[in-house]
VMD Tcl script that builds the backbone (N, CA, C; Angstrom):
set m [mol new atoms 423]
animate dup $m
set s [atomselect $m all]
$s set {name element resname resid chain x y z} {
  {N N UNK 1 A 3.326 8.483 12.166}
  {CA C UNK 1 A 2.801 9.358 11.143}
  {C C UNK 1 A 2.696 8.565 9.834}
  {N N UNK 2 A 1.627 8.665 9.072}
  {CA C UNK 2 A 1.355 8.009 7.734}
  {C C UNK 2 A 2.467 8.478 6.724}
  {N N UNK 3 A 2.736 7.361 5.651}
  {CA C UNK 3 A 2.781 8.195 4.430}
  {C C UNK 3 A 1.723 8.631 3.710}
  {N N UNK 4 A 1.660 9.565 2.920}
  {CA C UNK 4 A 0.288 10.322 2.295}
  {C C UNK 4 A 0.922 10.184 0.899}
  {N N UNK 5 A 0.265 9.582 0.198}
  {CA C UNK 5 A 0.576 9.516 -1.330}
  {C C UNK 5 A -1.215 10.156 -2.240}
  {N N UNK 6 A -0.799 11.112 -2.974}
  {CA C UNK 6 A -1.606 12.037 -3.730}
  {C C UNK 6 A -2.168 11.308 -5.268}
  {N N UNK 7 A -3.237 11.160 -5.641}
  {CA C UNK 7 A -3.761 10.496 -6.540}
  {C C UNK 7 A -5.079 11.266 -6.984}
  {N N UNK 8 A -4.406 11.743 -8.367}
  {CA C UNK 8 A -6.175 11.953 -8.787}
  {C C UNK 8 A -6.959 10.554 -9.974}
  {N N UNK 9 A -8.064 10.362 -9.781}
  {CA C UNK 9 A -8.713 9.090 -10.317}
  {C C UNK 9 A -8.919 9.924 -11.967}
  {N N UNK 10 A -8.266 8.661 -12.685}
  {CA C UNK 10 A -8.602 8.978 -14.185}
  {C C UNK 10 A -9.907 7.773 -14.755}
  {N N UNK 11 A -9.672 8.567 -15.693}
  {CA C UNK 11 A -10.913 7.830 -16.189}
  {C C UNK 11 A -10.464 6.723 -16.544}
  {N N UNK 12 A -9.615 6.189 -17.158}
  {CA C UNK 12 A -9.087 4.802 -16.916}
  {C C UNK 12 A -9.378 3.860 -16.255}
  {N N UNK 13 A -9.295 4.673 -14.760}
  {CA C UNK 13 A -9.777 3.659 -13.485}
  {C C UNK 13 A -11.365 3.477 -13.111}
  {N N UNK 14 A -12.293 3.570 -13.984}
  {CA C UNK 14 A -13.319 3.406 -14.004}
  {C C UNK 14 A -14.019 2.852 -15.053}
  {N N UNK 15 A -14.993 2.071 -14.543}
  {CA C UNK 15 A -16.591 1.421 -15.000}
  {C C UNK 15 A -17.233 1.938 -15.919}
  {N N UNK 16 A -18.252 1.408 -16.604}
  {CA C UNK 16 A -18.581 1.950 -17.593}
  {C C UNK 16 A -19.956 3.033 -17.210}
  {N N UNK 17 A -20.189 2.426 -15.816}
  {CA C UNK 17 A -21.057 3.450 -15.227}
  {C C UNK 17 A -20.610 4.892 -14.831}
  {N N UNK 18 A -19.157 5.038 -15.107}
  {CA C UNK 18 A -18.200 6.076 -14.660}
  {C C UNK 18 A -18.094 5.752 -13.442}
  {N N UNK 19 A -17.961 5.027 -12.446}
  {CA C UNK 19 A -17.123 5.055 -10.880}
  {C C UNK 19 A -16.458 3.717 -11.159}
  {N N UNK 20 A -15.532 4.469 -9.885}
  {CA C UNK 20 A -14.121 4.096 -9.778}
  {C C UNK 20 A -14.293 2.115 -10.069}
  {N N UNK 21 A -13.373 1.252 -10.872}
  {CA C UNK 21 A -13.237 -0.261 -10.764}
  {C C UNK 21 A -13.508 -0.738 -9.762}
  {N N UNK 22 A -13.984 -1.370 -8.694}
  {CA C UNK 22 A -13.282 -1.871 -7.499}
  {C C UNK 22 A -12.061 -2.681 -7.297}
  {N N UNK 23 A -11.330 -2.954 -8.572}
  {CA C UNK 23 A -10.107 -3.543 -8.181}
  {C C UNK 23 A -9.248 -2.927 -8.119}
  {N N UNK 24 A -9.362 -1.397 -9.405}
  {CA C UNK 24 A -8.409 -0.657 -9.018}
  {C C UNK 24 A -8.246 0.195 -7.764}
  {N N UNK 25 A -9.192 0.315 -6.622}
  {CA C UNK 25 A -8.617 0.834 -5.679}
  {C C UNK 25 A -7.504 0.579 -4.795}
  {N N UNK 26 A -7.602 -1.297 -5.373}
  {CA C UNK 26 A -6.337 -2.579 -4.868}
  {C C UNK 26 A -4.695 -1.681 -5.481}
  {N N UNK 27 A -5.122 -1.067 -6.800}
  {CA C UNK 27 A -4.071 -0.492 -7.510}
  {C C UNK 27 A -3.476 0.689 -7.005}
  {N N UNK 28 A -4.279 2.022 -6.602}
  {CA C UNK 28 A -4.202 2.877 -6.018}
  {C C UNK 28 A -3.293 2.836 -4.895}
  {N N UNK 29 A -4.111 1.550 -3.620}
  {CA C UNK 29 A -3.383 1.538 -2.546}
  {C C UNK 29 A -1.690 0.713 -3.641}
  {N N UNK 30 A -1.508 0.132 -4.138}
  {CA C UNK 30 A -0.116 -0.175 -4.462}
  {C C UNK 30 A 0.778 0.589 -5.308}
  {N N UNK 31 A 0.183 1.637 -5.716}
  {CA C UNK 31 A 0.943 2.945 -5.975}
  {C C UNK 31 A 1.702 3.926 -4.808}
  {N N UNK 32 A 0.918 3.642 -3.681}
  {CA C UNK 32 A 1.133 4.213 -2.056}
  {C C UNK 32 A 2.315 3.505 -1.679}
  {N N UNK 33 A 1.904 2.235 -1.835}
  {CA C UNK 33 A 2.865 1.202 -1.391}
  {C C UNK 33 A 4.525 1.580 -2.327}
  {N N UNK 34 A 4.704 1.634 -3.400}
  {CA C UNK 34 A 5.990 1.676 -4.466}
  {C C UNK 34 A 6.070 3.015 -3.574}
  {N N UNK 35 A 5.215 3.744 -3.682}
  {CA C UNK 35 A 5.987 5.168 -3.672}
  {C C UNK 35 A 6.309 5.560 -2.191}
  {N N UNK 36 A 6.021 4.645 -0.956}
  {CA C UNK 36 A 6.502 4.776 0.440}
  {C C UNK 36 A 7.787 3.773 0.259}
  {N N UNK 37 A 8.307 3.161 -0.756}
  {CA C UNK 37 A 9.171 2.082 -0.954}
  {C C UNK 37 A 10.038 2.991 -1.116}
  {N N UNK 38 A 10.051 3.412 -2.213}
  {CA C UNK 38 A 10.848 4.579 -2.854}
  {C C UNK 38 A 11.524 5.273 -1.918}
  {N N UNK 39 A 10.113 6.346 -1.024}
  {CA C UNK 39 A 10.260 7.222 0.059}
  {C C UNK 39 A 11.822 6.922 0.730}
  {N N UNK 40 A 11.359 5.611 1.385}
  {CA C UNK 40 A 12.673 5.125 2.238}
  {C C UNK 40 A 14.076 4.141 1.448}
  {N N UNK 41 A 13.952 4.858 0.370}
  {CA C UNK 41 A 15.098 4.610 -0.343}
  {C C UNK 41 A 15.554 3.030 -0.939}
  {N N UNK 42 A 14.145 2.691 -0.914}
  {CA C UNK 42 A 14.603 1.102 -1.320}
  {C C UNK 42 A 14.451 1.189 -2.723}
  {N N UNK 43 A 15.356 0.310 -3.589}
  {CA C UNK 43 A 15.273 0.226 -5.096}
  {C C UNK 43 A 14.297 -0.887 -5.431}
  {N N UNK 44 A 13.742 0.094 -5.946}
  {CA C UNK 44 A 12.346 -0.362 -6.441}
  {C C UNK 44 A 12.436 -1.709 -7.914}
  {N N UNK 45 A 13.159 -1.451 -8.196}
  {CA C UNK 45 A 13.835 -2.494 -9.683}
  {C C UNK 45 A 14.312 -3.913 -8.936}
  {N N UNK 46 A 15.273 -3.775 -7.937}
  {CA C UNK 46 A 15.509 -4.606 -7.508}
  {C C UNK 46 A 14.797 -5.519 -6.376}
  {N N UNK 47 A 14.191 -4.666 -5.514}
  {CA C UNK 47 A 13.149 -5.244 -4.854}
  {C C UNK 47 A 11.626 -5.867 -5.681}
  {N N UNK 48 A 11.572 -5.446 -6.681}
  {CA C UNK 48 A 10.001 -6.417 -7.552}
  {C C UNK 48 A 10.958 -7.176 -8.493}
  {N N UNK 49 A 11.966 -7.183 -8.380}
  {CA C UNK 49 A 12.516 -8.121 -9.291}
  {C C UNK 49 A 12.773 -9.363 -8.778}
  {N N UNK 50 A 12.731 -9.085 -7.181}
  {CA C UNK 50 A 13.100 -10.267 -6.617}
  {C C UNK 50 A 14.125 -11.354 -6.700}
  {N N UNK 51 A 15.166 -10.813 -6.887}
  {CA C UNK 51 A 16.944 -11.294 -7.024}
  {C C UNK 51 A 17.185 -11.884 -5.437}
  {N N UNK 52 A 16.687 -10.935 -4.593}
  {CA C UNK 52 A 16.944 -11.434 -2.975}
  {C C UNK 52 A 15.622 -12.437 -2.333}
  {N N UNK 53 A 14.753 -11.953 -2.636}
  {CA C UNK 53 A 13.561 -12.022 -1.812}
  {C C UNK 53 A 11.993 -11.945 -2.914}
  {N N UNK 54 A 11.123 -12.701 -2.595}
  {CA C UNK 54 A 10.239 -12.152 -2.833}
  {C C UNK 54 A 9.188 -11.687 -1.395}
  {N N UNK 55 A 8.264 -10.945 -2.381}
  {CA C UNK 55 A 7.247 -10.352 -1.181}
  {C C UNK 55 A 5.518 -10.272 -1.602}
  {N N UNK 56 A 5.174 -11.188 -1.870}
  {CA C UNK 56 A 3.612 -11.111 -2.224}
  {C C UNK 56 A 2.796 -11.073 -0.669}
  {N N UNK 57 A 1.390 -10.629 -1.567}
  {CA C UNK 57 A 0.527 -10.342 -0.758}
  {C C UNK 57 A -0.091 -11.542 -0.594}
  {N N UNK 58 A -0.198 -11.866 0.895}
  {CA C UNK 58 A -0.989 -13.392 1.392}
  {C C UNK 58 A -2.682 -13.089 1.440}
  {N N UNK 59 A -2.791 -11.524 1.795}
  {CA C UNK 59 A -4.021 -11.514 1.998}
  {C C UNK 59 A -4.672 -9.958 1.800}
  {N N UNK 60 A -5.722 -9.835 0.866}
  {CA C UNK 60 A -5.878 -8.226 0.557}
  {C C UNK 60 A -7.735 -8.146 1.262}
  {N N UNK 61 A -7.742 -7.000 1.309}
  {CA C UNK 61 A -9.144 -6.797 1.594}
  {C C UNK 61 A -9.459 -5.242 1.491}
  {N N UNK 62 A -10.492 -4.625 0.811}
  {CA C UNK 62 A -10.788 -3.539 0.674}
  {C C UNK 62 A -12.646 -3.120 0.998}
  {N N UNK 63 A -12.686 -2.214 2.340}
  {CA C UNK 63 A -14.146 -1.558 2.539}
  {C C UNK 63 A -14.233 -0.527 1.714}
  {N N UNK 64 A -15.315 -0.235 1.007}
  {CA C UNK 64 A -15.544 0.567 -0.099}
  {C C UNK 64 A -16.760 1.309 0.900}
  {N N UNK 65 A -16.904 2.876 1.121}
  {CA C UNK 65 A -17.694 3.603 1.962}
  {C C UNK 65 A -18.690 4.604 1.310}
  {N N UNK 66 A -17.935 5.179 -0.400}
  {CA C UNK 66 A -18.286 5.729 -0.911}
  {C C UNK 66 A -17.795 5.523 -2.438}
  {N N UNK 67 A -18.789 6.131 -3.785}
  {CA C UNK 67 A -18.199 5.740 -5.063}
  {C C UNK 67 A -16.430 7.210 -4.871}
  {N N UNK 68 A -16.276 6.646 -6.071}
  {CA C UNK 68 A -15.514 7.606 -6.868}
  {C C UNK 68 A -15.574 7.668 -8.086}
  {N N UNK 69 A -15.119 9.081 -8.933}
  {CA C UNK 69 A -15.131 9.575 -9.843}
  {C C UNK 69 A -14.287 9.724 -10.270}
  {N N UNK 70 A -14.186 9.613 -11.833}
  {CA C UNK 70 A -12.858 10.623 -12.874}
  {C C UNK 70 A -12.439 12.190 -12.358}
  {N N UNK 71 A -11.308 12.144 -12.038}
  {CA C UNK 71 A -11.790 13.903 -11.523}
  {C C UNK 71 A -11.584 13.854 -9.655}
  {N N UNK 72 A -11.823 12.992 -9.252}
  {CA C UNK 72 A -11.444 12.898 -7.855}
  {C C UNK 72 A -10.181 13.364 -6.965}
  {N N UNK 73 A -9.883 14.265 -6.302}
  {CA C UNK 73 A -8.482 13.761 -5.758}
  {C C UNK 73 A -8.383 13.357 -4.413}
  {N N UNK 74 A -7.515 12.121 -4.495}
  {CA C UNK 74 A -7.358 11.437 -3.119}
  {C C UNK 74 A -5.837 11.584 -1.974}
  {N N UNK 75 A -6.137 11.664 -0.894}
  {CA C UNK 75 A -4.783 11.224 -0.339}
  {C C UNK 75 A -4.708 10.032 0.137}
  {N N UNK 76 A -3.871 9.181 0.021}
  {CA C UNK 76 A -3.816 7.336 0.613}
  {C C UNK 76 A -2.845 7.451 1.703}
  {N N UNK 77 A -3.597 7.232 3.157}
  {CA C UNK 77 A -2.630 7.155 4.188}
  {C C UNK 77 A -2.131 5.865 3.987}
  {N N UNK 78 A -0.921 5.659 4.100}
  {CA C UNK 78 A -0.503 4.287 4.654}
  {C C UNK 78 A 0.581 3.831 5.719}
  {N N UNK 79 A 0.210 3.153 6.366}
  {CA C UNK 79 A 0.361 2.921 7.809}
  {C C UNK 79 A 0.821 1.048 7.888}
  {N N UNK 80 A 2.061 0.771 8.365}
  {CA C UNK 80 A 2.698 -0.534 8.015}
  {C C UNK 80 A 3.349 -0.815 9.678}
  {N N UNK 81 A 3.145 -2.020 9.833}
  {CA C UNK 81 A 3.059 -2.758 11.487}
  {C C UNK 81 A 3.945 -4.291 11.051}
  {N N UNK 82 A 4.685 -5.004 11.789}
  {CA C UNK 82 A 4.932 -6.301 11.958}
  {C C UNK 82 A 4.128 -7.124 12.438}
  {N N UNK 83 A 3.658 -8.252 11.471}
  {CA C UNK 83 A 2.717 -9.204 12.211}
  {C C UNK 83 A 3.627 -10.216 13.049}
  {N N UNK 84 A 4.835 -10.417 12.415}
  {CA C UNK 84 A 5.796 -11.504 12.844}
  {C C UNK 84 A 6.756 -10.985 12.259}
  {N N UNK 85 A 7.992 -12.125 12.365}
  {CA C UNK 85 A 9.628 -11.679 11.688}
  {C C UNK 85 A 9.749 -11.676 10.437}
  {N N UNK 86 A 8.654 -12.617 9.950}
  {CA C UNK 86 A 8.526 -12.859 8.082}
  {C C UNK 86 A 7.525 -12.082 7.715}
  {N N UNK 87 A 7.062 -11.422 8.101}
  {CA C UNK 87 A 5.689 -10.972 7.471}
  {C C UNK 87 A 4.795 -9.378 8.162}
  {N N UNK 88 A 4.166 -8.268 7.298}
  {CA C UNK 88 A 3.940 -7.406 8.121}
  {C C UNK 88 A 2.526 -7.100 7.069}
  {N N UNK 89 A 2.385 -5.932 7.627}
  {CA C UNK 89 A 0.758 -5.512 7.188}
  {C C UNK 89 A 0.290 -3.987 7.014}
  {N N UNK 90 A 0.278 -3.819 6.135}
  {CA C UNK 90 A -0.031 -2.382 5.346}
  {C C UNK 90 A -1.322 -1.837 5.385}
  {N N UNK 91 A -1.808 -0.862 6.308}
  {CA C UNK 91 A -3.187 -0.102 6.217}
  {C C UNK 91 A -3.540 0.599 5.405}
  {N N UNK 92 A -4.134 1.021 4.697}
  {CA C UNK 92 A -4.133 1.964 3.860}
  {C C UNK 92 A -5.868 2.634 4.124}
  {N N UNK 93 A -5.979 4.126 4.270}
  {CA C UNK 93 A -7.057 5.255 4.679}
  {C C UNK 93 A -7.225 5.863 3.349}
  {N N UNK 94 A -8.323 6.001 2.643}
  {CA C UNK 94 A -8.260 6.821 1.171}
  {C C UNK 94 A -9.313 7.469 1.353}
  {N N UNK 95 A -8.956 8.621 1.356}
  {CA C UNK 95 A -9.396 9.726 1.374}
  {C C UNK 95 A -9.770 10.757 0.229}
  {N N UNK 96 A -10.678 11.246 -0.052}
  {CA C UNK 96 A -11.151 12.280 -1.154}
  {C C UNK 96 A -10.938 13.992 -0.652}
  {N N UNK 97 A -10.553 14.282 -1.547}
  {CA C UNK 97 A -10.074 15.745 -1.179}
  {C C UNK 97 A -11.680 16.690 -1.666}
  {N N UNK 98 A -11.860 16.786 -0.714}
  {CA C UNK 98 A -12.876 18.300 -0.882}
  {C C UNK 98 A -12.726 19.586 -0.239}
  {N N UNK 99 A -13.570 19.741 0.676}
  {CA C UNK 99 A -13.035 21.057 1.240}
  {C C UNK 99 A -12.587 20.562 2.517}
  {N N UNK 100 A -12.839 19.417 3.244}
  {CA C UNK 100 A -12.160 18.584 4.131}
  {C C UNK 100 A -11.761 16.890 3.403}
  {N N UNK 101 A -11.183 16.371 4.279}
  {CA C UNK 101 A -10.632 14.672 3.478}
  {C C UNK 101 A -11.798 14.227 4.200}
  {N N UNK 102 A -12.658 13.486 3.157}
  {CA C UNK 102 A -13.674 12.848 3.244}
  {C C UNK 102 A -13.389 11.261 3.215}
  {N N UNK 103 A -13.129 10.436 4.159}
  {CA C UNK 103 A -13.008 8.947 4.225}
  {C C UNK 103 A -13.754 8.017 3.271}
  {N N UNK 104 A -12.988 7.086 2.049}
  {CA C UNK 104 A -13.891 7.246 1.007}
  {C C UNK 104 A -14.155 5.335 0.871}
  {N N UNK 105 A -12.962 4.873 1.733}
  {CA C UNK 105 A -12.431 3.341 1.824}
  {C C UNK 105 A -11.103 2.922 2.416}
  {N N UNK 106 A -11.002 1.983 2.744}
  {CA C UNK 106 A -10.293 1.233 3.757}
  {C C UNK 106 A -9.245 0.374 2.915}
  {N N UNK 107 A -8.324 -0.271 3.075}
  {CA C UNK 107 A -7.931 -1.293 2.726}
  {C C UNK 107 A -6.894 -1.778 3.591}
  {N N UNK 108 A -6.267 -3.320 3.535}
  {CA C UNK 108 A -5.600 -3.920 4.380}
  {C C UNK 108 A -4.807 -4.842 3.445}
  {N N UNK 109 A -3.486 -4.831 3.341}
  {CA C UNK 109 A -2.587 -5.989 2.686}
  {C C UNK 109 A -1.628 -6.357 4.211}
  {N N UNK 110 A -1.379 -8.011 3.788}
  {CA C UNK 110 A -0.965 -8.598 4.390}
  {C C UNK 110 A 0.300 -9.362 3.526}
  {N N UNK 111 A 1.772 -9.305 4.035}
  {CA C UNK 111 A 2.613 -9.688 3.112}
  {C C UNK 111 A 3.556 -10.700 3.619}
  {N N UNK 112 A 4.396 -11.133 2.978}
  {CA C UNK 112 A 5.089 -12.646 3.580}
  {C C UNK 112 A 6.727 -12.485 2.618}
  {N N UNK 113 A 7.155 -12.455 3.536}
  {CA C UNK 113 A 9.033 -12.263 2.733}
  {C C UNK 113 A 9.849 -13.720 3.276}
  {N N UNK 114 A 9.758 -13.876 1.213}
  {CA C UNK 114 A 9.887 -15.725 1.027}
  {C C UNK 114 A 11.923 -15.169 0.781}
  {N N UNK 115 A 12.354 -16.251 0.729}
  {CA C UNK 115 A 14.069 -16.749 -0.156}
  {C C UNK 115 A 13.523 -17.026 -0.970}
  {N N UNK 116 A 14.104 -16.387 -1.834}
  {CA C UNK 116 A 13.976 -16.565 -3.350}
  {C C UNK 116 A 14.844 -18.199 -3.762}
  {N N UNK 117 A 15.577 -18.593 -3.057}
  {CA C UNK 117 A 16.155 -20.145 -3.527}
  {C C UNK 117 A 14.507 -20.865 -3.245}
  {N N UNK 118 A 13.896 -21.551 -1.962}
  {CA C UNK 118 A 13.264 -22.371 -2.115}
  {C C UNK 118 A 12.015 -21.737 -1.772}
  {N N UNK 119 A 11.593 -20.878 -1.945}
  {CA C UNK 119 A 10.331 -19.968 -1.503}
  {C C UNK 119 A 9.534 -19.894 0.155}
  {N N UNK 120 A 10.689 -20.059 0.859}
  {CA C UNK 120 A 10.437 -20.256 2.070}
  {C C UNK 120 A 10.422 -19.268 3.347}
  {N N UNK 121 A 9.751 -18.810 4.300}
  {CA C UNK 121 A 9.496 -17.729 5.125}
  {C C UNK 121 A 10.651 -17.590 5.670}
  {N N UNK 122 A 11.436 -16.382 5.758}
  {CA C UNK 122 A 12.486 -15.975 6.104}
  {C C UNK 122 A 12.111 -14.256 6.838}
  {N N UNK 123 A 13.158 -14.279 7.808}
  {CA C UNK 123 A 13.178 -13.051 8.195}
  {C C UNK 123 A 13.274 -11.647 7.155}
  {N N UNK 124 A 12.672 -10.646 7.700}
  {CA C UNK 124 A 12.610 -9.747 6.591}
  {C C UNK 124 A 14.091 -8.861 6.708}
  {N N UNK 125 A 14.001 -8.329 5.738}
  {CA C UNK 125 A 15.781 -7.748 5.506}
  {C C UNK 125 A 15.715 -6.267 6.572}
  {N N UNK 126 A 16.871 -6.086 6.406}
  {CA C UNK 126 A 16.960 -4.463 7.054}
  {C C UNK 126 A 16.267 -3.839 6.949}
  {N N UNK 127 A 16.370 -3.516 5.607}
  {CA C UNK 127 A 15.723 -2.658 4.487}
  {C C UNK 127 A 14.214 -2.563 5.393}
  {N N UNK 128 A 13.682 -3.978 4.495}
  {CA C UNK 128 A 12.154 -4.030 4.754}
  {C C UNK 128 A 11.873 -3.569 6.580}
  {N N UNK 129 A 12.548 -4.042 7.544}
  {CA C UNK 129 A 12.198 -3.752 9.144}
  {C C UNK 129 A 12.315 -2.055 9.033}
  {N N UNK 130 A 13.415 -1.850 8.540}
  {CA C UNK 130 A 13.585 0.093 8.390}
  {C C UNK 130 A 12.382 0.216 7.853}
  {N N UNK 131 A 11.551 -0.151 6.709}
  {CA C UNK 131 A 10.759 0.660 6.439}
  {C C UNK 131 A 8.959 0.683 7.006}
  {N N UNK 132 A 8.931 -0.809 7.553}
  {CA C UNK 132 A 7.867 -1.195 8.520}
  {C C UNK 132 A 8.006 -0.209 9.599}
  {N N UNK 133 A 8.817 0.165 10.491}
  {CA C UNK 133 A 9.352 0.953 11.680}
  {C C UNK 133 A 8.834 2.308 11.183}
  {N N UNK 134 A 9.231 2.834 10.139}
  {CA C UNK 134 A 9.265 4.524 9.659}
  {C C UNK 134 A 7.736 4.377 9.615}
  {N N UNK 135 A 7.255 3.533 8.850}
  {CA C UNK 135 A 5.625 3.961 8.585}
  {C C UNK 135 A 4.356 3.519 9.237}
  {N N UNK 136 A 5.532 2.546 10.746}
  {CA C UNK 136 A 4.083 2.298 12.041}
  {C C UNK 136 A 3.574 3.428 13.068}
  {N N UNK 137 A 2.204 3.350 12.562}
  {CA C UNK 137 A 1.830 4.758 13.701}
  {C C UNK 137 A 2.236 4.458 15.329}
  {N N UNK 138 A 2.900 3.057 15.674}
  {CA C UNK 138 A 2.732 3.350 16.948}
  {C C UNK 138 A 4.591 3.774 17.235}
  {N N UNK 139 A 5.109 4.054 16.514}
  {CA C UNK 139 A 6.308 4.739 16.865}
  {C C UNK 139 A 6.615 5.815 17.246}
  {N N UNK 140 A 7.504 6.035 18.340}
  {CA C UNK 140 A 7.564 7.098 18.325}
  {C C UNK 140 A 8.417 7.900 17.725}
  {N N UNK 141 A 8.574 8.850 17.142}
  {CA C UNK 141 A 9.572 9.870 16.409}
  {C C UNK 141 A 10.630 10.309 17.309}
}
mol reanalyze $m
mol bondsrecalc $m
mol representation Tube
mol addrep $m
């Protein structure tokens, strides 16, 4: 089962043509991301602070299907898998709320959990496997 994180688009996040940035949809999906972090109880201060670990993104990519607007509201599925022991991969489904969820764009992050001593690929912590596990659709409940 996804996490569903709720977003309405401000005008902020848009062009001067009024639709949505295309980078901020990169932003959107990483608002999904903190707030499925959160969800499963990881401290959010300490995990971007990176005292243990860091965790950047190796690789982002976003299909754009339809614009968006100021005024929009979205739900962001996100859906997280193991590629390997160091590293996993975040789906993200964004959806526009109308009178059904209208599929509006895609996105895909790909992430890599370094040691913070020499920046080197290390297994991912508890933490992080607990929370890859909770938010892969192919689990079962």
């Amino acid at each position: 089962m996804p996490f569903v994180y709720l977003r309405t688009v401000k005008f902020q996040d848009t062009d001067a043509a009024g639709v949505v940035y295309f980078a901020n949809v990169l932003n959107f999906c990483h608002e999904a991301y903190e707030a499925s972090l959160a969800e499963t109880d990881i401290d959010l201060q300490d995990f971007f602070r990176g005292t243990k670990a860091a965790v950047p993104i190796a690789h982002a990519r976003v299909d754009f299907l339809r614009p968006l607007y100021c005024g929009d509201r979205l739900a962001i599925h996100l859906t997280a898998q193991h590629r390997d022991s160091s590293a996993f991969r975040v789906d993200y489904q964004i959806y526009k709320m109308t009178d059904s969820e209208q599929l509006v764009s895609r996105a895909v992050t790909e992430h890599i959990y370094l040691k913070n001593d020499r920046r080197t690929r290390t297994s991912l912590s508890l933490e992080l496997r607990n929370w890859v596990q909770r938010w892969n659709p192919n689990q079962e409940s």
